[in-house]
C-alpha positions as CSV (number, residue, x, y, z in Angstrom):
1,X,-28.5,-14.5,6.7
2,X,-27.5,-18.0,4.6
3,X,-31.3,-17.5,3.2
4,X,-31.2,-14.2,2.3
5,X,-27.5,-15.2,0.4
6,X,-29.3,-18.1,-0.8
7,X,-32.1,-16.4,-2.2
8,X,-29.7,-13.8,-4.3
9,X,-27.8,-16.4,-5.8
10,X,-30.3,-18.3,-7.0
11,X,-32.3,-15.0,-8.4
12,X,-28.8,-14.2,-10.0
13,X,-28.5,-17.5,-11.8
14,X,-32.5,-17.5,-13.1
15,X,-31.6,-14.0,-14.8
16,X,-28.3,-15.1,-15.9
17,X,-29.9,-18.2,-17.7
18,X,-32.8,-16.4,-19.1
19,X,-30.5,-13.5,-20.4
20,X,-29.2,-16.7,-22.4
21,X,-32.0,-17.7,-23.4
22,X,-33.3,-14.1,-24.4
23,X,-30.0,-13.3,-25.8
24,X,-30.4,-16.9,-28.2
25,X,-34.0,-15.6,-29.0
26,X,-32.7,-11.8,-30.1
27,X,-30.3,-14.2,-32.5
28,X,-32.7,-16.4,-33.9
29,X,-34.9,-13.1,-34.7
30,X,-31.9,-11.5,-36.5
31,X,-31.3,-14.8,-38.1
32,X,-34.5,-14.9,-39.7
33,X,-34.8,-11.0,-40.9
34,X,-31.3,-11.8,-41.9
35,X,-32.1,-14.4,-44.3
36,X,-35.1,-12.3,-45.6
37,X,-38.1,-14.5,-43.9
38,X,-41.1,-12.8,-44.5
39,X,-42.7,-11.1,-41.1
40,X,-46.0,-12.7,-41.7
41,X,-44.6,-16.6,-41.8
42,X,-45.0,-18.5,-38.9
43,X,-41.7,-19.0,-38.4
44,X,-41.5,-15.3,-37.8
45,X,-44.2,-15.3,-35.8
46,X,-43.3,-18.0,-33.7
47,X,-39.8,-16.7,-32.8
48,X,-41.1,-13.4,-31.8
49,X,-43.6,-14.7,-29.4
50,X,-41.0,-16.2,-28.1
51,X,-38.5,-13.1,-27.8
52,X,-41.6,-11.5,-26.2
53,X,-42.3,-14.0,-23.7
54,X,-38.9,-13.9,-22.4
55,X,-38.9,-10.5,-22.5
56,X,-41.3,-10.6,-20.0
57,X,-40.3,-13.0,-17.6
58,X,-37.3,-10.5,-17.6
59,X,-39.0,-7.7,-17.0
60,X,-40.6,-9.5,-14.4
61,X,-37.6,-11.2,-13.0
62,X,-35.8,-7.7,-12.8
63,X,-38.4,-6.0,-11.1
64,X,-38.3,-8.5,-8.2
């Protein structure tokens, strides 16, 4: 029973943290569009890979 406990905490603490982490990536996103950054730069680009990967290890995560 202490494993099966063990195991849902720990799952609930990896998707609280990457929610964070998603969350931060949403903001930098906004940020940039915000501040007018074109969608092509590579600053652009670079933040929404990240956002995406995230995303997916969410997805993924959730799933579980």
């Amino acid at each position: 029973m202490d494993t099966e406990n063990d195991l849902l905490l720990q799952s609930a603490a990896r998707l609280y943290s990457l929610g964070v982490e998603l969350d931060g990536a949403r903001e930098t996103l906004r940020q940039l569009v915000a501040a007018k950054a074109s969608y092509d730069s590579p600053e652009v680009w670079s933040a929404y890979c990240e956002y995406l990967h995230l995303k997916r290890l969410w997805d993924t995560l959730e799933s579980d």
